[in-house]
N, C-alpha and C positions, 0 to 999 in steps of 0.2 A: 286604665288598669292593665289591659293588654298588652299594651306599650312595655309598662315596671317589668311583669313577666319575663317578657321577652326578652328584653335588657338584661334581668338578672339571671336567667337560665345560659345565656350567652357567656356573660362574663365569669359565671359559674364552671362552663368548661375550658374556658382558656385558662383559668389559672389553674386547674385541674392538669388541662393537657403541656402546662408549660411544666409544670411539677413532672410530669410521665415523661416528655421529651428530654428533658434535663438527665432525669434517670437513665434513660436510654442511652444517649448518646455522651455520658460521665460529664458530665460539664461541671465543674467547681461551684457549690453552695454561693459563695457571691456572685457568681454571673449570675446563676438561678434567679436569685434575687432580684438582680436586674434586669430580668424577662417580667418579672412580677408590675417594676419599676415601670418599663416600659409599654406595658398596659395597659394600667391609669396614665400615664403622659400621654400617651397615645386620645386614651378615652377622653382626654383633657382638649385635644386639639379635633375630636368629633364635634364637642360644642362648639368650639372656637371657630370650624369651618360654617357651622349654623348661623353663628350670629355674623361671621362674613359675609356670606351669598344672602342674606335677609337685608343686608344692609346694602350691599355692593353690588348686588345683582351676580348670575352667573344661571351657566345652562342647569345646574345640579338641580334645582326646584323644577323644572320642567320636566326633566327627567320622573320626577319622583309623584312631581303630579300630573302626568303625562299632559303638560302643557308646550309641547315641542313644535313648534310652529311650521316644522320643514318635513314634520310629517303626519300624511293623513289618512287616517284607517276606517274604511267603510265599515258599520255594524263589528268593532273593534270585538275580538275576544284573545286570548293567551296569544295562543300560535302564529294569530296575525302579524303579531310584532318584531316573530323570528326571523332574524337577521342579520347582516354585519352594521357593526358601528353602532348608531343612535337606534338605529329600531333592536336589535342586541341589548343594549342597555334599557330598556321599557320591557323587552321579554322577561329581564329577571327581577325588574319593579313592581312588574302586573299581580301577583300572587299577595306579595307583604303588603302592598299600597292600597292595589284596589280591592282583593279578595277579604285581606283583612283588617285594612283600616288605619294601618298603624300611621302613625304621626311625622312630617318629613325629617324632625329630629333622631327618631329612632330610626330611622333610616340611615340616615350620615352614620350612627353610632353601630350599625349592624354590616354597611360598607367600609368604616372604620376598624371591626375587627378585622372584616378582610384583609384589609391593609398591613394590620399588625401581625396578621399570620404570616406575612409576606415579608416581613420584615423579622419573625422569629425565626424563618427556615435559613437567611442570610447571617442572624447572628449564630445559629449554633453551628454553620460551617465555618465561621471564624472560627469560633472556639474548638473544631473537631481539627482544622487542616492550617493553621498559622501557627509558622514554629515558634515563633515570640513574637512580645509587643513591642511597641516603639514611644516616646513621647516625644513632645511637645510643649517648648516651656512648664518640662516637669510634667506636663498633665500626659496620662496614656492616651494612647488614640484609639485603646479598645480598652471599655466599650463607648468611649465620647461618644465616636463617630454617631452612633446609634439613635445621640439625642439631639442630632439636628434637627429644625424648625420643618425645614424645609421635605426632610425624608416624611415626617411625620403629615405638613399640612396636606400636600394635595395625597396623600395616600388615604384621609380620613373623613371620605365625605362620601353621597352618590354622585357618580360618574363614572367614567372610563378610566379615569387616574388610578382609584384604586381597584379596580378588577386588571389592570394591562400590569400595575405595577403587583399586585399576587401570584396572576400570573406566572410572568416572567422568574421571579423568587421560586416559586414552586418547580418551573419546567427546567432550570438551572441546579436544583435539590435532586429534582426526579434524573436527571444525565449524570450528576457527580456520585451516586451508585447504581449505576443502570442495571444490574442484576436483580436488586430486590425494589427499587422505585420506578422502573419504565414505565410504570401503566401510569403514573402521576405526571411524569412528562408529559404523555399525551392527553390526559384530561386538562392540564395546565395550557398546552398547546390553543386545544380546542378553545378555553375562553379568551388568550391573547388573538387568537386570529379574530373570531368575530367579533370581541371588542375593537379590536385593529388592526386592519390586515393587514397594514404594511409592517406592524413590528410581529404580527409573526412568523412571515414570510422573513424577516430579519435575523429571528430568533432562531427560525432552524436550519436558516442558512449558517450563520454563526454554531452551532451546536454540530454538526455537521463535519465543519475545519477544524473545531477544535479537537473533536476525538481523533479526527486525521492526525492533527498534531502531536496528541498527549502518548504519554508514557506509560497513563495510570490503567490502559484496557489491553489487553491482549491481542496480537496481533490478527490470531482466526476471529477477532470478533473487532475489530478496530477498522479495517476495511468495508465491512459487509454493513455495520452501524454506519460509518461514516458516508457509503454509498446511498441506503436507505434514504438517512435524510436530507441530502442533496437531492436523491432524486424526488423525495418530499416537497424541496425548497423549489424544484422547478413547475413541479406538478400543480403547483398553488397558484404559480406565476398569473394565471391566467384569472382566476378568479379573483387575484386582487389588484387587478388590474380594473377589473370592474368593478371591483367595491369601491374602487377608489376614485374612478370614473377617469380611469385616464389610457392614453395612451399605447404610453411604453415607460419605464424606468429609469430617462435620460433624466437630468439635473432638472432641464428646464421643466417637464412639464411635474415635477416635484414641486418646485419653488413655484408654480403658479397654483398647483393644492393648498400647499402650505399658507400661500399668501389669501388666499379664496376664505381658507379655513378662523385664521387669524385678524382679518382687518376688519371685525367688529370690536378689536381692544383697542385700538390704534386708534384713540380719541382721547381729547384732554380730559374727561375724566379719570379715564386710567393712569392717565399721565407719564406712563413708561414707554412708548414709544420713541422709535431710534432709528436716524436714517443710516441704512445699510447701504444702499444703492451705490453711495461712492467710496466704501470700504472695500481694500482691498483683502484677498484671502485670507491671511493671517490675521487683521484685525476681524473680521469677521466669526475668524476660528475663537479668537481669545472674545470675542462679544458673549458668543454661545456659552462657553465654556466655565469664565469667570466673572462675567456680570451679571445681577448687578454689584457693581463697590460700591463702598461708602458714600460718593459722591453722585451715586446714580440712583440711592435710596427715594422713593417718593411715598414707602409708607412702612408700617412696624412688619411686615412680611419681606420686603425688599434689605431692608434695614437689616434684620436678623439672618438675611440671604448671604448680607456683603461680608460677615464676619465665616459662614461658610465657605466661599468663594475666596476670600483670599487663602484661607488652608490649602483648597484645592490646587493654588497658586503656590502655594507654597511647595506642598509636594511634588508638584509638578517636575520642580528641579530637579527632585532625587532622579529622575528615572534614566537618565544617560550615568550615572556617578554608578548605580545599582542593574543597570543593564547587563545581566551577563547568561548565555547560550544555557547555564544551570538551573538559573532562577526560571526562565522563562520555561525549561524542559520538566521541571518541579511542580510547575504552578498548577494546583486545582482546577479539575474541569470546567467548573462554573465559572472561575472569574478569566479563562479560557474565554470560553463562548461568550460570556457576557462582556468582556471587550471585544471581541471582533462581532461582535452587533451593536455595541456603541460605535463603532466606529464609520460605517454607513450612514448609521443613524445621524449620527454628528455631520457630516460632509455634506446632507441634503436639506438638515435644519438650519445648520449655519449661514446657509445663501437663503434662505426665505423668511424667515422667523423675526419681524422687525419688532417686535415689544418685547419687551424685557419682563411682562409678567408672562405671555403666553411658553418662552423661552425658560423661568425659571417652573412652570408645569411639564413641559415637553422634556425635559430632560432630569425629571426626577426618576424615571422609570431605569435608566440606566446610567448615570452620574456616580450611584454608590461602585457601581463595578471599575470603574475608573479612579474611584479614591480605592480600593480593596487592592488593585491594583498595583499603585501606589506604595501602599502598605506594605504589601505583600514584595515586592521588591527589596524595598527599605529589612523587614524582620527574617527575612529569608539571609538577604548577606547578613547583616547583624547576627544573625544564629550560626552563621557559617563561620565569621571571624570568632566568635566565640569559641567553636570546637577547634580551630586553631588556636586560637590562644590557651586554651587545656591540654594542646596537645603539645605545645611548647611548652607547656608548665610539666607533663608527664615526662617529656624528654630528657630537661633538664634534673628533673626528680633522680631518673632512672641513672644519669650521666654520675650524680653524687653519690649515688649510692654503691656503684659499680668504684668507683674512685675510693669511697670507705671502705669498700670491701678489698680492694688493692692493697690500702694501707694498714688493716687489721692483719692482712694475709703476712707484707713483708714485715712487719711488726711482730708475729709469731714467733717461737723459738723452731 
């Protein structure tokens, strides 16, 4: 009975607070709508991720029933568990699971909205800072984009997928108005690092260059932010360093985490494993990137992946044809920062990350910012050859009228 509660006190204020957000920031009754939409689709792949990891196996139920084998807490209580990574994720289990009971499905369903909070702070920046949309075989790609499989599955379960992937949505919200959202930055900050410190060590490295770069912050305050969190991004350096138990931040001992991390998929039953070993860099780039295709499908997740990935591939193209010193000086702080954190991101996963499902998880957290990207290229020129072409339609308007008014004039007595 606890469970129903909870579930519906939840979903209670999200369509509440998608109603209030929508008001706030003007968004058009039909997108509204499709925050509504997006939801329930959402709420639809909380089950969906249930009856996977029941069937499939996966760390999520360990999590949730603190059955995590890699760690172990004497006379366990709350606090004990505070920390980065896996013992992070059982700190914010402890309370719903063990204090109260609730069921591992309402679980999935309660780190599912996270997910989708994370996913409504990305779509109302579309809709606040894209100057038009674009399609695709007739269909718009906003708000499509929104109802890929893949954004949806690993965002809506417990684990680290969807708190890194809130996160990130959030601390990219919280920088693209830093004046009335900074303190949401840094409470966003705080759960991507201890969920994962190298992508927050990523994140504000990325957040950092970008304001360096942008146009949209003032300059007394564009250097002073962009120093901050640089020196943020170095300050961390160390600690996750040993969150992560390594090193130093060179390739190699990246791709030996990565591979440490991953090679309990790398078995025929998952069946998505790929040798990487004697691909060269560019294969390796486009492995990450755009598989799995069609032809690399081994199940209805991989499968409903390939018809995402070849879009990705698709647009891919536009971006040297749409490439121009305007677009990029225009572009939105967030999908700023959130490409130049995909882009490390990318460079370290792509030489370690040999399966194909670990690969289509790792890179859900950052992949949208790279299609928005994309987007954002494509509807930016499109908006701009549009006002040239109004402004030739004005010209010539103006050319006719001055020409009538020529010949009323000599026409005169």
């Amino acid at each position: 009975m606890l469970d129903l509660i909870v579930i519906v006190i939840c979903l209670i204020f999200l369509v509440n607070s998608n109603s209030s957000m929508a008001k706030r920031f003007k968004v058009p009754h039909k997108y509204e709508l499709h925050l509504h939409y997006l939801l329930f689709y959402h709420l639809f792949f909380s089950l969906f991720f249930t009856y996977y990891i029941l069937n499939f196996g996966g760390d999520s139920q360990g999590y949730w029933r603190f059955g995590m084998e890699q760690v172990k807490i004497i006379d366990p209580d709350w606090m004990k568990y505070f920390g980065e990574g896996t013992t992070f994720i059982l700190w914010l289990c402890y309370f719903p699971s063990q204090v109260l009971g609730l069921s591992y499905v309402t679980g999935n369903i309660l780190f599912g909205f996270l997910g989708f909070m994370g996913i409504r702070y990305i779509f109302i920046m579309v809709v606040e800072l894209f100057p038009t949309n674009h399609s695709v075989l007739n269909i718009p790609l906003f708000p499509l984009i929104f109802y890929f499989p893949n954004l949806h599955f690993w965002s809506s379960g417990v684990g680290k997928d969807s708190v890194a992937f809130w996160g990130i949505a959030l601390f990219l919200f919280g920088i693209q108005n830093y004046r009335s959202r900074w303190w949401m930055a840094i409470v966003a900050l705080f759960f991507v690092y201890f969920t994962r410190p190298h992508m927050g060590q990523a994140l504000i490295a990325g957040a950092g260059i970008a304001i360096l770069l942008g146009t949209e912050i003032k300059k007394e305050y564009k250097y002073i932010l962009g120093a901050l969190a640089l020196y943020f991004a170095f300050s961390l350096m160390d600690s996750t360093l040993a969150a992560l138990k390594l090193t130093d931040f060179s390739l190699e001992s990246m791709e030996a985490f990565s591979e440490s991390k991953v090679s309990n998929l790398n078995n025929a039953r998952v069946g998505s494993g790929v040798d990487i070993s004697s691909y060269s860099w560019p294969m390796k780039l486009f492995t990450y990137m755009f598989r799995p295709l069609f032809f690399d499908a081994h199940n209805i997740m991989a499968f409903m992946s390939s018809f995402e990935n070849a879009l990705y591939l698709w647009l891919s193209f536009f971006i040297y044809r749409n490439w121009t010193p305007e677009a990029i000086r225009d572009m939105p702080v967030f999908i700023k920062a959130g490409m130049i954190t995909f882009v490390p991101v990318t460079l370290a996963f792509m030489n370690a990350l040999s399966n194909l499902g670990i690969v289509m998880r790792m890179k859900n957290m950052t992949m949208i910012y790279f299609l928005l990207f994309c987007f954002f290229l494509i509807s930016y020129n499109k908006h701009l050859r549009h006002l040239r072409a109004q402004e030739k339609i004005r010209y010539y308007q103006r050319r006719e009228e001055i020409i009538e008014a020529k010949k009323r004039a000599a026409a005169a007595p």
